[in-house]
Structures are given as C-alpha cells and as structure tokens.
N, C-alpha and C positions, 0 to 999 in steps of 0.2 A: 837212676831214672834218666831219659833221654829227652834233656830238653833242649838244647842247643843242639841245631841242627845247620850243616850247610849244605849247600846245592853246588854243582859246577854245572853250570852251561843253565842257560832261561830259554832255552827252545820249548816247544811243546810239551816235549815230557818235562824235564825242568821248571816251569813256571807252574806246570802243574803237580809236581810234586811239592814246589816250596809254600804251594797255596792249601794243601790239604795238612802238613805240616801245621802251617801260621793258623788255620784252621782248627785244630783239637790244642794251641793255646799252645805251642813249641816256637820261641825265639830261631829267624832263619835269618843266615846270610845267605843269597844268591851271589856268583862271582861269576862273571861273562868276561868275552875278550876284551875288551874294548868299552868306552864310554856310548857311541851308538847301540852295542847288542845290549847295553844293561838297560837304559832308556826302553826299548823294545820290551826285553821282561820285562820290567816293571809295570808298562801298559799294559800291554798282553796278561797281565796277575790282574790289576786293578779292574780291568775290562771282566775278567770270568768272575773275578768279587760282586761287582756291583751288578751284576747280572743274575748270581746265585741270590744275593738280597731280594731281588725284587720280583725274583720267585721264592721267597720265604723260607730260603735255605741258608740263613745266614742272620742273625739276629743283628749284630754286632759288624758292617763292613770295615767299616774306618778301625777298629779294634783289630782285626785279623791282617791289614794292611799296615798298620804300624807294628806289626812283629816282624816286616818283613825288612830285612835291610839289603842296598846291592851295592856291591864293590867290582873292582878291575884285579884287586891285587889277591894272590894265594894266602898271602902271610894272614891276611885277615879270619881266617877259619884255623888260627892257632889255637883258641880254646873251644872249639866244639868238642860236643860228644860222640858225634855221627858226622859224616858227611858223606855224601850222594853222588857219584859222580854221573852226570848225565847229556856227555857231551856227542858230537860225531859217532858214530858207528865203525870206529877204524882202530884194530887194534895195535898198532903204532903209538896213536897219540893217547891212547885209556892207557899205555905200559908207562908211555914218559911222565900223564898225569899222577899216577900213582906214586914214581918215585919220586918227582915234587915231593907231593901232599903229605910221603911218609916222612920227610925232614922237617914239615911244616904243624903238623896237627900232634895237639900233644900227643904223648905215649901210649896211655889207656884208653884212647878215641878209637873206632871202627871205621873202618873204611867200607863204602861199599861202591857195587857199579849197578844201575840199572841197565844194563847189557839185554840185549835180545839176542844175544848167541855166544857170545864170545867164550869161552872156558876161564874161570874164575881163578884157576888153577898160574894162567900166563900174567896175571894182574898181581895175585898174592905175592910169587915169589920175589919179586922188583921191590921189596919194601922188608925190611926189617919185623915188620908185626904179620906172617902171615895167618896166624892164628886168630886174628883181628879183622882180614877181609872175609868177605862176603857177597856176592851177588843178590839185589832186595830189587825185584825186576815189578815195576808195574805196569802198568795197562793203558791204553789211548782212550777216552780221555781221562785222567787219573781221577779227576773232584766226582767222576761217576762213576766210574766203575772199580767195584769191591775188589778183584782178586790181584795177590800179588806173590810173584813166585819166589820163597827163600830159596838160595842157591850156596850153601858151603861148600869149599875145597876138601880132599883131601886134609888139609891141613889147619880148616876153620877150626875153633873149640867149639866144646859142647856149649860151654857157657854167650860167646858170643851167637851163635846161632839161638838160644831161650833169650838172650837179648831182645835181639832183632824182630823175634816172633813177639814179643812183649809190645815191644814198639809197633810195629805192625796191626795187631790185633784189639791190643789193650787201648793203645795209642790214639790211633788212626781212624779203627770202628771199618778196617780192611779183614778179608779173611784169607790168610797166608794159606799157601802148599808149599810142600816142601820136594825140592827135585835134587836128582844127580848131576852132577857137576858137565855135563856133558851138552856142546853144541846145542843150541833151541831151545834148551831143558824142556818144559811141558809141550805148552803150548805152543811154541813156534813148531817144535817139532813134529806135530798134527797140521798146524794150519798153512806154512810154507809149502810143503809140498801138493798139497790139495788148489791153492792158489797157481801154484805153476802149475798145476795140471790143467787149471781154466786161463793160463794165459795161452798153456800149447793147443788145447782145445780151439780158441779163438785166432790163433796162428796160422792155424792150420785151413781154417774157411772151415770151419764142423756147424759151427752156430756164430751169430752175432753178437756180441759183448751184451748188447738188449737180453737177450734170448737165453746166453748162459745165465747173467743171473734173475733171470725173472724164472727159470727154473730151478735153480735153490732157494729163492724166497718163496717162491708160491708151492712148489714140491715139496721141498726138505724144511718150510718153518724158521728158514733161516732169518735173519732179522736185514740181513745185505749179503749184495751178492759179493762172489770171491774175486772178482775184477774192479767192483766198487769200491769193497774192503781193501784191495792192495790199491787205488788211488789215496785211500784215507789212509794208510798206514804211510804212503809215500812210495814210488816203484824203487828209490835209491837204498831206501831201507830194507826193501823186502828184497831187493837183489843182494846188499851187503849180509844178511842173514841167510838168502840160499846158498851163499859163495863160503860163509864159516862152517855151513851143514856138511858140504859136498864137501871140504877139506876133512873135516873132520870123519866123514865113514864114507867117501867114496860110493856114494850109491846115484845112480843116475838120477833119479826122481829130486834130487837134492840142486842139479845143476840149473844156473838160470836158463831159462831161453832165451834164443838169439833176440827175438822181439825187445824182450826185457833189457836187453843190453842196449840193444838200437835203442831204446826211447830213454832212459838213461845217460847215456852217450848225446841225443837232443837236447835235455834237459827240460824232460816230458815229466816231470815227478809226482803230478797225481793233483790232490788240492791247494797244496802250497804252493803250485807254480800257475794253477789254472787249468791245466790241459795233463791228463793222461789216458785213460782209455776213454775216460768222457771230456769234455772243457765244460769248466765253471766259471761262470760270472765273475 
C-alpha cells in the first residue's frame, strides 16, 4: 500500500497534488528549493484546505494539514513509497531530478513525473529502476478535477503500472487513463494544438480574443474559451509543451506561434503574472 508519499516542487500542480494525497489520509513530504518556495507551498496548501472546509469538502482541515510536512533537502523522501516529481517543465532539470532521487529514495519506491509532455522514456533510463518510473500526470486544478493520465515507458512493469492505478483510483477517488508513452499523451495532444490554433486565429486579426472564445463557450458548450484556458494553464507552459510536441512528430500545428513566444519572451504568462491575453486583477 502507498502511503508515504513525496512531492518535488509546491507550485500549483504540486501543492495540489500533496493536498489531495494528505487528503485520502497519505503521509506527504513536499520538498521545494529553498526556505521562501516551501513557506509559499505551505500557504498556498493551507489556503485551498481551509477553503475546501468551509465549502464542506473537507471534514477534518487541521488533520489533512498535519500529514503534510515541507522540507529543502532531497535526502528527506528516503523512505517514501512514491514520489511525485512536479517541478519546471524542462527536460534538463526532471533528467538531473531523477538521477538524484534514484540514489536517494529507497529501492522498491516508484518514481513518477507529473509531466505534460515530456516522454517518460528520457526520465526512466537516468536511474537505475526503470521499471519503477512512471508518468502519473494530473490536471489543473488537481483537488477538482477527477482525471489523471497513467503514462508507462516501454520499460515500466506490469506490476508498477496496477500500483499506480491502485493509488490513483483506489487511493485518490481520481479516475486514471491509460496512454502511450508519446509527447502530450492524451490530452495535451487534442488540446495544444486546438489552443495554438486560437492563438493563430487571434494573431492573425480573424476575431478578437473576446470573440474567439465566446464562440467555443456559447457554440461548442465549452466550459472556457481556448485563449482563457492557455492564460489559466500558463502561456510558458503551454509553449513548453508545443515545443516537446513539435520535437517529437515534426508536424506544423504542433509549433508555437510567434505571438506565443513574443509574450513569453515579455513575461506575459497568463494568471500567474496578471497579464496574458486578458489582465487580471
């Protein structure tokens, strides 16, 4: 059974993975750079705790907060069972993470990446257990939203993949799919390209950022439009995942637009900064 669990990185996806974890009653280390980024998680967890409480989704807050512990150092997630890595979207620093973590985390622990694109395949081989990583990709915002992508290598086992789905399903109260190891796996692989299509759409003077998406929300049922949806995902994110697409199969529809890079390049990033194709408060 998977109860000791760690987290790397407390950014958005992280804080909210360590919180739905601490959540079905799973002992978590979070481990951030630094003494300011872990301070940060920690608020950022306590803040969507007490907030889930007081919408009645949470019986026990002070209980789900005390499973959660945060550290600076790697050596700390020596006895987990799992650990999560959920940091930057650069496959550079998830290669150097990994080969830490595989000197650090006992033997029979899994490793996984919550990756939006990266191939699970270039993380496995860097560690000694590749039959032990995995790709366990979830969703913005995690404490809401059910689905989560399992991702094996070539080289993952049967058994840690019925793990992970145990953990996941059993666990979690998420409902796993299962993808090919391949750039975007499911969902990015539909929704990146659709999204650059509504940034070139809006590049190009076709319609106005208003316009495009008030015609997928009010046409297609969508619940946000595709230029609101890449503010909320972040434009640095959603360009780092067009950029592993396009490497990966060389299809035009895959490449960022210039737009996307110019505001990028600004440090235009969507909700996290204030300002991407709308400004927020």
């Amino acid at each position: 059974m998977t109860q000791r669990v760690g987290v790397v990185g407390g950014g958005l996806m992280g804080s909210g993975i360590a919180e739905v974890c601490a959540r079905s009653g799973r002992d978590v280390i979070v481990v951030e750079a630094d003494a300011p980024a872990a301070e940060s998680a920690q608020a950022r967890i306590e803040k969507s705790v007490r907030r889930a409480a007081e919408r009645g989704k949470i019986d026990d807050p002070d209980g789900v907060l005390a499973r959660i512990r945060f550290a600076t150092d790697l050596d700390e997630l020596a006895d987990r069972d799992l650990v999560i890595e959920a940091i930057v979207e650069n496959e550079d620093a998830k290669v150097d993470l990994f080969t830490r973590l595989d000197k650090i985390v006992q033997p029979d622990a899994i490793l996984a990446s919550n990756t939006s694109s990266i191939p699970i395949m270039k993380l496995a081989v860097v560690t000694q257990r590749p039959q032990q990583v995995l790709g366990i990709h979830f969703f913005n915002p995690v404490p809401v939203l059910k689905l989560v992508e399992l991702v094996p290598s070539l080289m993952t086992s049967e058994e840690t993949t019925a793990t992970a789905r145990t953990f996941v399903e059993d666990g979690l109260g998420k409902q796993a799919i299962l993808c090919q190891d391949r750039a975007g796996f499911v969902v990015n692989a539909l929704l990146i390209p659709f999204i650059l299509s509504a940034i070139r759409m809006y590049e190009s003077g076709f319609a106005s950022a208003e316009d495009i998406d008030h015609g997928l929300v009010l046409g297609a049922a969508h619940p946000q439009g595709p230029l609101a949806l890449a503010d909320l995902i972040g434009l640095d994110t959603t360009k780092a995942v067009a950029e592993s697409l396009y490497e990966e199969f060389k299809e035009p529809l895959y490449a960022p637009p210039p737009l996307l890079q110019r505001m990028v390049s600004a440090g235009l990033l969507g909700r996290k900064t204030g300002r991407g194709f709308y400004t927020y408060g």
